[in-house]
Structures are given as C-alpha cells and as structure tokens.
C-alpha positions as CSV (number, residue, x, y, z in Angstrom):
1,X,110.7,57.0,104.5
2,X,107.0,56.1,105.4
3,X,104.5,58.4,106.7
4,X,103.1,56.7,110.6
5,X,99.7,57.9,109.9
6,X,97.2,60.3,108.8
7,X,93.9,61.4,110.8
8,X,90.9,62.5,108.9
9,X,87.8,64.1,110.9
10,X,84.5,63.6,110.5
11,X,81.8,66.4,109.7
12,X,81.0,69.3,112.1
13,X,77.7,68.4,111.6
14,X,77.9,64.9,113.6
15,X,80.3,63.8,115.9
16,X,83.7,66.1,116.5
17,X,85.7,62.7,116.8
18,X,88.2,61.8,114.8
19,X,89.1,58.8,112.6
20,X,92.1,57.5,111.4
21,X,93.7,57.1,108.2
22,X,96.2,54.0,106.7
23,X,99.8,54.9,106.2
24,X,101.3,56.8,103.1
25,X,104.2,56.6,101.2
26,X,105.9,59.4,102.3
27,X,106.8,62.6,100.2
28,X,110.0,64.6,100.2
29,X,108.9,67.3,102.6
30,X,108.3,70.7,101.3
31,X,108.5,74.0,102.9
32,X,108.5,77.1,100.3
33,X,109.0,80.7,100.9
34,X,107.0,83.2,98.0
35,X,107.8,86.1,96.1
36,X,106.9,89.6,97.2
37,X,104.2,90.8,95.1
38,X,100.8,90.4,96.4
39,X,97.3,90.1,94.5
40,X,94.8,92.6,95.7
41,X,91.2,90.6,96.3
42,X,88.1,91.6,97.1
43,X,85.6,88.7,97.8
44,X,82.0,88.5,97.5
45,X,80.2,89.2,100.8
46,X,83.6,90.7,102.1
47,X,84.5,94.3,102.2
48,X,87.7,93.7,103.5
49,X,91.0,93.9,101.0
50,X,94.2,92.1,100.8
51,X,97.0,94.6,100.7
52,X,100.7,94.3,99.9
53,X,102.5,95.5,103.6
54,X,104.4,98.7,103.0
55,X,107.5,97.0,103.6
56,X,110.6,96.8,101.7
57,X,111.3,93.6,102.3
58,X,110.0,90.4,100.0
59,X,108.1,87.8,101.2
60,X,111.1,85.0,101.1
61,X,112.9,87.1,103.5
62,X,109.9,88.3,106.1
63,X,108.9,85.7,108.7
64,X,106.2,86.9,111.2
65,X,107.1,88.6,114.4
66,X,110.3,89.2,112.7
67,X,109.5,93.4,112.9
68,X,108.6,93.8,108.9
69,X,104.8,93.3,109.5
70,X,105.1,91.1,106.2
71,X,102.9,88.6,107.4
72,X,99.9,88.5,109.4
73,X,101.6,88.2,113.2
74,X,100.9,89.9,116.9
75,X,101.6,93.2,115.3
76,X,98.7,93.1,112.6
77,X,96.2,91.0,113.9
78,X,93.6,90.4,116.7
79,X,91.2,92.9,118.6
80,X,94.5,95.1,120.1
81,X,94.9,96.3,116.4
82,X,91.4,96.9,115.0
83,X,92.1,100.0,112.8
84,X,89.2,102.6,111.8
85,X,87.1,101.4,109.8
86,X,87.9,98.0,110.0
87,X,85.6,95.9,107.2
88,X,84.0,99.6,105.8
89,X,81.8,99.8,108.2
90,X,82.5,103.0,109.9
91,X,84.1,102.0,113.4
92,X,86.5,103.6,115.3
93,X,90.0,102.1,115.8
94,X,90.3,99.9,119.0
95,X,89.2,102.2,122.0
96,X,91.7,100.3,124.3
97,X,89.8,98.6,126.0
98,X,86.6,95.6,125.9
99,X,83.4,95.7,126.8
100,X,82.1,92.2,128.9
101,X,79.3,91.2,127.1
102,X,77.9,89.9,130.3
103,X,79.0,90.4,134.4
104,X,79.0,86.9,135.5
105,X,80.6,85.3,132.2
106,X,82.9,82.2,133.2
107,X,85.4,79.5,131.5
108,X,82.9,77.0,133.2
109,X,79.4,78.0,131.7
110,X,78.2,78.2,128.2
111,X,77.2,81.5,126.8
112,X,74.8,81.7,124.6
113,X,74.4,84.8,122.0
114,X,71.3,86.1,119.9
115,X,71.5,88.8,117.8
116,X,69.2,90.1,114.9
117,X,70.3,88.9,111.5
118,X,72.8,92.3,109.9
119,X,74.3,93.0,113.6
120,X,77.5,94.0,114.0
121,X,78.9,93.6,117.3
122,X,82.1,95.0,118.1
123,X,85.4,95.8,120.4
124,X,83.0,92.8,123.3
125,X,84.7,90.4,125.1
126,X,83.1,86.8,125.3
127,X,84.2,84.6,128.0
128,X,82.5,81.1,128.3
129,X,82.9,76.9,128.1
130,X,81.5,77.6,124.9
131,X,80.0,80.4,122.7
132,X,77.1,79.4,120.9
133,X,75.8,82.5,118.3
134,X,72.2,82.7,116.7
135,X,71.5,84.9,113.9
136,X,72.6,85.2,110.2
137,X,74.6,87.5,108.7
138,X,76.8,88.4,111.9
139,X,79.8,90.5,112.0
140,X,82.1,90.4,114.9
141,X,84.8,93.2,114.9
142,X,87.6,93.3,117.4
143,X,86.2,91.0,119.7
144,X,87.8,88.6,122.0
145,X,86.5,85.0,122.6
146,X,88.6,83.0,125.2
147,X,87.4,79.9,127.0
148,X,88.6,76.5,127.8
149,X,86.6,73.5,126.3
150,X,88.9,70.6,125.7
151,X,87.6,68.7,122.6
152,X,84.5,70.8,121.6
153,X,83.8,74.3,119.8
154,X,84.9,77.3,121.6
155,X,82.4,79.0,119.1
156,X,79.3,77.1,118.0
157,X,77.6,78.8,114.9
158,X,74.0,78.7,113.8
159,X,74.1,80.7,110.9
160,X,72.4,80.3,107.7
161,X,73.9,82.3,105.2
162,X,76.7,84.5,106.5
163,X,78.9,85.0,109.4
164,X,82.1,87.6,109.7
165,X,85.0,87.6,112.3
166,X,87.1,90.8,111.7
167,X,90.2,91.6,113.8
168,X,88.9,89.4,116.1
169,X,91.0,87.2,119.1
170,X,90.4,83.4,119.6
171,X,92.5,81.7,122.3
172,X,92.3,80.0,125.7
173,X,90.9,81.6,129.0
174,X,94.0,80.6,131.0
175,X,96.8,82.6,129.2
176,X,98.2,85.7,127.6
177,X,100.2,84.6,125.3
178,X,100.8,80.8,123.4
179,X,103.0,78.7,125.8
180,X,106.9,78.7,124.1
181,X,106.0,82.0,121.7
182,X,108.2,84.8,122.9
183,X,106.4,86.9,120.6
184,X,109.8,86.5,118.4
185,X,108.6,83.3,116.1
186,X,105.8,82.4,113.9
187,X,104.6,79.7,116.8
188,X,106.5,78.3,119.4
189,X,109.1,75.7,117.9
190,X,108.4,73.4,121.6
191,X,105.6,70.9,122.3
192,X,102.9,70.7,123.9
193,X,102.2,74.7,123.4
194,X,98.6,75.0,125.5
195,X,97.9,71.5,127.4
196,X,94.8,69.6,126.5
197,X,92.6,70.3,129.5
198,X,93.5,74.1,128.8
199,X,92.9,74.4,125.4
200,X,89.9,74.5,122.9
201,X,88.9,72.4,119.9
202,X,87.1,73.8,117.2
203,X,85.2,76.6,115.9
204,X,82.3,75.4,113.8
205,X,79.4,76.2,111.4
206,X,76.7,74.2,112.2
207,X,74.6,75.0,109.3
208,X,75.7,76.7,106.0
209,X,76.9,80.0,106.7
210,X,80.2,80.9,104.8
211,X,82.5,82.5,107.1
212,X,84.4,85.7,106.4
213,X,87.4,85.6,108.3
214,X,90.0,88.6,107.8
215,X,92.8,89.8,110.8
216,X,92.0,87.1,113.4
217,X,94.7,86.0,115.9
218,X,93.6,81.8,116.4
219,X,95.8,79.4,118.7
220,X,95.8,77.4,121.7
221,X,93.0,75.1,119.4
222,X,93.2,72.1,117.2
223,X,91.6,73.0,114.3
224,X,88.5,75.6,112.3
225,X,85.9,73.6,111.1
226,X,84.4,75.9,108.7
227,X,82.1,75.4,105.5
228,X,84.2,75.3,102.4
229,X,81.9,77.4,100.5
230,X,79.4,77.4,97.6
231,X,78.8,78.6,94.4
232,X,78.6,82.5,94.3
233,X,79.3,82.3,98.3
234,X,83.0,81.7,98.7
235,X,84.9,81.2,102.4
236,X,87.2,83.9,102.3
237,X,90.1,83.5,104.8
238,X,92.6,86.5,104.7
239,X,95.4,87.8,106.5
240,X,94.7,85.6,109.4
241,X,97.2,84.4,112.3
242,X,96.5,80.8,112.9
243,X,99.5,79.4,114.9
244,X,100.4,77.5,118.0
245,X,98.0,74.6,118.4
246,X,97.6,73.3,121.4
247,X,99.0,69.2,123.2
248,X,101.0,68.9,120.3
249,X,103.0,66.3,121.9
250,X,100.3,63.6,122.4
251,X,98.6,61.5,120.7
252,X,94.6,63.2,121.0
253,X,94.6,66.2,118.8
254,X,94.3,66.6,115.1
255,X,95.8,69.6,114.5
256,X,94.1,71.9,111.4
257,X,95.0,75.0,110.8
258,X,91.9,75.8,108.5
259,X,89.7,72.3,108.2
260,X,86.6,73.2,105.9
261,X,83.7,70.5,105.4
262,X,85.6,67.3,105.8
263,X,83.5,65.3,103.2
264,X,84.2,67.5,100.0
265,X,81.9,68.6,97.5
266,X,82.7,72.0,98.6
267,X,84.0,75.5,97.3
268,X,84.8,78.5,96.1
269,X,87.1,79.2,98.8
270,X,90.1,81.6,98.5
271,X,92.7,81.6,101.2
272,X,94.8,84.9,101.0
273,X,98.0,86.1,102.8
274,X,97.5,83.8,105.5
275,X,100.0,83.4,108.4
276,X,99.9,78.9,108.8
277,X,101.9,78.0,111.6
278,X,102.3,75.3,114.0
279,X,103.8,72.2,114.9
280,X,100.7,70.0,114.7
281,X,100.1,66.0,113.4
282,X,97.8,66.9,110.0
283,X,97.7,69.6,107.7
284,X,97.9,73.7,107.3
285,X,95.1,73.8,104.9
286,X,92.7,70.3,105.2
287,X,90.3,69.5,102.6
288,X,90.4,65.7,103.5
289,X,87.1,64.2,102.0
290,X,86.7,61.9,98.7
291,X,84.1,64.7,97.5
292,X,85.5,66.8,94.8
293,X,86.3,70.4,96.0
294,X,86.2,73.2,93.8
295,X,87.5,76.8,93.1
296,X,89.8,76.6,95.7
297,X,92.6,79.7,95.6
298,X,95.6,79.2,98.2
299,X,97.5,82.3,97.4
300,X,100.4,84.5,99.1
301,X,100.8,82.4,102.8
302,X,103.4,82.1,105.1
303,X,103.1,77.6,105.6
304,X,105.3,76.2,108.0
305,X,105.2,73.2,110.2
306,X,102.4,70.7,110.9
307,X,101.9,67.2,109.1
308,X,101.4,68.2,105.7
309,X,101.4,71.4,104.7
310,X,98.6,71.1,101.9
311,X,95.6,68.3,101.7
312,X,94.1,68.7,98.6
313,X,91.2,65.8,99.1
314,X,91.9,62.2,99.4
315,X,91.4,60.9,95.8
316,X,92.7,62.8,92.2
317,X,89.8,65.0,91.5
318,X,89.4,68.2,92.9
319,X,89.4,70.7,90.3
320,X,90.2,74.7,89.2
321,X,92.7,74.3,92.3
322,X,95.0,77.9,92.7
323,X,98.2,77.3,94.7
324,X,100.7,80.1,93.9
325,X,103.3,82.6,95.2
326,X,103.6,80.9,98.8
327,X,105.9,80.8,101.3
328,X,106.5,77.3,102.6
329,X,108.9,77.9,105.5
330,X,111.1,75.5,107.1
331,X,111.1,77.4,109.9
332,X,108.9,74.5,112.0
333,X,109.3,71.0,111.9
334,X,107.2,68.8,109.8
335,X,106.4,65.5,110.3
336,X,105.4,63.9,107.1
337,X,105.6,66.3,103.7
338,X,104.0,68.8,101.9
339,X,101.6,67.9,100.0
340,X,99.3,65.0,101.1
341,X,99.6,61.5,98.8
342,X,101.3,64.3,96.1
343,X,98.0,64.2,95.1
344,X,97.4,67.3,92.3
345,X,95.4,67.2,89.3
346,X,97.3,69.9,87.1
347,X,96.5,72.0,84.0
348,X,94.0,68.7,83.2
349,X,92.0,69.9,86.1
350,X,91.8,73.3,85.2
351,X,94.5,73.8,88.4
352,X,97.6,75.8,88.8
353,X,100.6,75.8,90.9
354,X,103.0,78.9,90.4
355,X,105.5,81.0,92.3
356,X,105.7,78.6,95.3
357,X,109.0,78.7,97.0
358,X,111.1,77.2,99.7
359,X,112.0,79.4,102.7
360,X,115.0,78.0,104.4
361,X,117.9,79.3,107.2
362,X,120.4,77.6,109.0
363,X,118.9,76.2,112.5
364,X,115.5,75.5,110.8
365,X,113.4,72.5,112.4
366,X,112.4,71.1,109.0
367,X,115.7,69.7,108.3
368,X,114.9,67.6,105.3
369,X,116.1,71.2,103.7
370,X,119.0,73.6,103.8
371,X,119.9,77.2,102.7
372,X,121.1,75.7,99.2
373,X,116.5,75.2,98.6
374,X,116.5,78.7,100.2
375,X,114.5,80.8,97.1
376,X,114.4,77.9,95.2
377,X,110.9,76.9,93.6
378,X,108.9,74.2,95.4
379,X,107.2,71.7,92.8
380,X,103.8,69.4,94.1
381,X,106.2,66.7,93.6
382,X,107.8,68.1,96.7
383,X,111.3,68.4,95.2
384,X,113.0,72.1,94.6
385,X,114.0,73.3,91.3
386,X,115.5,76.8,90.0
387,X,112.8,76.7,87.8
388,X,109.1,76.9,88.3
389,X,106.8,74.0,87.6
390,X,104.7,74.8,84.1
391,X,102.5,71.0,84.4
C-alpha cells in the first residue's frame, strides 16, 4: 500500500501555509504501548519533574481517561488541576476560579500582553482572536487561553530566551469540551472534532525562546509550532495532553501534535510522558525539515492516531535520536504508518530505540493490528517482534 501524501509546513517565522509533499512508499503502520517504569527528568530551565503516577497499573494497560491517571488526560492536566506549588514556585493550588485578565476581552479582537521579563502570571484567563505576549522569560501557570482564529496562532510569542506554560488550558472559545470526547477516550475517535471556522491554528515562537511546556491540556488546533531547541537550552515537553485536532475530515489542516522548527538544524529537545492523540493527516511528533536535528529524547508517551506517528526529518541524518519505552496505541486510526519514510539512523547515529511497544484491543481503529501485537515490541521497521530491536 502507498501513502496519498505527506504535508510539510513552512517556518513560523514566514508564512503559516503549508506545502505539500510527493507520495511515500507506505510502512506497516505501527502503534506501540510501553512498559511501566518511568525515567525521572529534570531539564535545564525547568523546575518541573516527570513522575511515575502512583498507579498500579503499567503503562501497556493505562489509556487516558481510562480512571488510572497513567497518562496525562482531563484528570491531570490543564488550569482545573494546578496543584500547590506547581513549577516550585510557591503557588497555591487552583483557587477555583479565573481571574479575566481584561473586562471587555472577545473571540473577535486581538489581545495583546506585556509583561516584565521573570513574570509569572498565574490562575488568568485570556480570551482573544489572538494572544500576542511580549517579554522574556514568561511563566504562565494555570491559565486559560481560548479563542477562535481559523488558520493563525491562538498565541503569538515574542520571546527571546525563555517562555513557560504550566498547567495551563489551550482550546477554542466556542466549547467545553472537544466535539466527540465523552471524557471516556484519549480524543474523540469521530471526524471533524472542532470545525475549521471554530477552531485555532498554531501556537508559535516568533523569535528564539525555548518553550517549557509541562501539564497543558491543547486541542481544538492543528498543530504547536515551537522552537526545537539549542545547545544548553532544550524544549522540554512533559506530561502534556495534546489531543483532538480540529476539521479532521477535510482537506485544509495539517494536523501536528508537537511541530518544532520545520527546517531542522534544531535541538536538544526531550519529549517526556506525553499524552499524543488525535486523528489528524501528519504526524504526533513532526521534525519535517532536511536540517539535521539533534539530541532529541522521545521517551515514555502514550502515541496514537494521526498520519505518522513519528517524523524524524526528511533525509537519514538526524543524530543522538532517544525513542524508547513508548506506548504506540492503536486505539485511533492511522492513516499512513509510524514512522515517516522508516527513516532512522541507528547506533551509527549515536541513536536508540528501546522498549517501544504496541498497544492493541479488540475494536481498535488502527486495524492494521490485533490483540496477538498487543505487548509485543514495535521495531522502526514498523513490524512487531517478541523481542526488542538491539540495531
């Protein structure tokens, strides 16, 4: 089977149109459930940890909303569930309620934000066209940001340096919930999920600020077009919800779940106990440029759904690449494989893929596996084994 197409998107930088790519030879498609133990990480620039959930259950049998708390879901994420101290720095838990940052705030206007550089702005709701922020070294905790801005940035960054989202919410003005999720399933297994003139596009660093991103609930979007990261100043993503994109039956949207610098020469970036979730046309995790990307750690997620699960640049050279103890759940339907051209560079690239596994139950949308791949190892080939790939 042939893949129909691939879309790659241009720099945030420029224009936020997108092009598209020439056909593939498709891959077996791959969908992988991980085992339970978690790695601890602290990251530079974040205070936050990655924690294993006190839960008795492993990570091949947890799905989100399921009730464990396993993976980052409704119950763990967003501003509703800011605990004390959320990021060290000395907050009470969410008070129950959000402060407008402004009176006459609408879906309709732009709202522009300046803070000094080292704020920390919590528990405010912004409601706008578009939020554009000034100001370096930001830290938004249990904030709200809801708008509606079909094909453009919900938030607009101009950050040098730094910028933090903590517990934060990131969704459209015009509902409470994603269109088709009950509150029962990772993201609604339905198309469209939020309709196009309802939804938002991006959110976007404009100038070189790594983001910090740790407990945020993201949907109703296309796609987080963030800087991949640089040398002693990683992107840190960890223990976020990013699920239910939005128009996912038509033909306008290329759905990302997180879509760093698309013209490579990026990284560090580690990618921690992530929850990747969505029906969508393109890829969980999208490093699609021709640059060489770097130092990039994919560790302990919950994948399922979207294109291709992984895009690991478009030509053979990224390098020191981490991609282990995943879940890659069949849960979703995928349209095209998991891991884009099977392009990975292996122990000759200083890269490693360990501990990735398929997830699998009767009823799943991914068809192209059963229950016999259930717990079975997932190799970049795309193929299952019983045994975990040592290349």
């Amino acid at each position: 089977m042939t893949t129909s197409e691939h879309d790659i998107k241009t720099s945030s930088r420029g224009a936020l149109s997108k092009l598209r790519r020439s056909p593939l030879i498709r891959a077996t498609v791959a969908v992988t459930a991980a085992f339970a133990l978690m790695a601890s990480a602290s990251t530079a620039g974040a205070e936050s940890r990655v924690s294993v959930p006190a839960k008795s259950v492993a990570a091949v049998d947890a799905r989100p909303n399921d009730g464990s708390g396993y993976w980052p879901d409704f119950s763990n994420t967003g501003y509703a569930n800011t605990p004390a101290n959320a990021g060290g720095l000395g907050l009470g838990a969410y008070p129950g309620k959000l402060t407008d940052y402004a009176a006459n705030m609408s879906a309709s206007k732009p709202l522009t934000l300046r803070y000094p550089d080292n704020s920390v702005i919590s528990f405010t709701r912004f409601l706008a066209l578009k939020v554009i922020i000034y100001g370096d070294n930001l830290t938004f905790v249990g904030c709200l940001f809801e708008g509606t801005d079909p094909n453009d940035n919900l938030i607009q960054i101009y950050s040098d340096t730094n910028v933090k989202f903590l517990y934060s919410t990131l969704k459209p003005s015009s509902y409470s919930m994603p269109p088709g999720n009950d509150g029962t399933v990772s993201s609604s297994h339905t198309t469209p999920g939020t309709p196009f003139d309802k939804s938002w596009q991006l959110a976007t660093t404009m100038k070189e600020a790594v983001a910090v991103m740790d407990h945020n609930d993201i949907w109703g979007n296309a796609g987080l077009e963030m800087v991949t990261g640089f040398p002693g100043r990683p992107s840190t993503w960890t223990n976020n919800y990013i699920h239910d994109m939005a128009d996912t039956s038509h033909d306008v949207y290329h759905h990302d779940g997180i879509g760093p610098q698309s013209e490579g020469n990026g990284g560090p970036m580690i990618v921690d106990h992530n929850t990747l979730a969505s029906l969508g046309n393109t890829n969980a995790l999208a490093m699609q440029g021709s640059g060489v990307y770097d130092k990039i750690s994919v560790t302990n997620n919950y994948v399922s759904g979207w294109g291709y699960a992984l895009h690991i640049g478009d030509v053979n050279n990224a390098t020191n690449i981490t991609v282990t103890g995943n879940v890659f759940s069949a849960e979703l339907d995928q349209l095209y494989g998991f891991l884009y051209g099977n392009i990975w560079g292996g122990s000759a690239r200083g890269s490693t893929w360990r501990n990735n596994l398929i997830q699998a139950r009767t009823g799943d949308g991914n068809t192209a596996f059963s229950t016999a791949d259930n717990g079975k190892y997932l190799w970049p080939t795309g193929d299952t084994h019983t045994t975990d790939y040592t290349g």
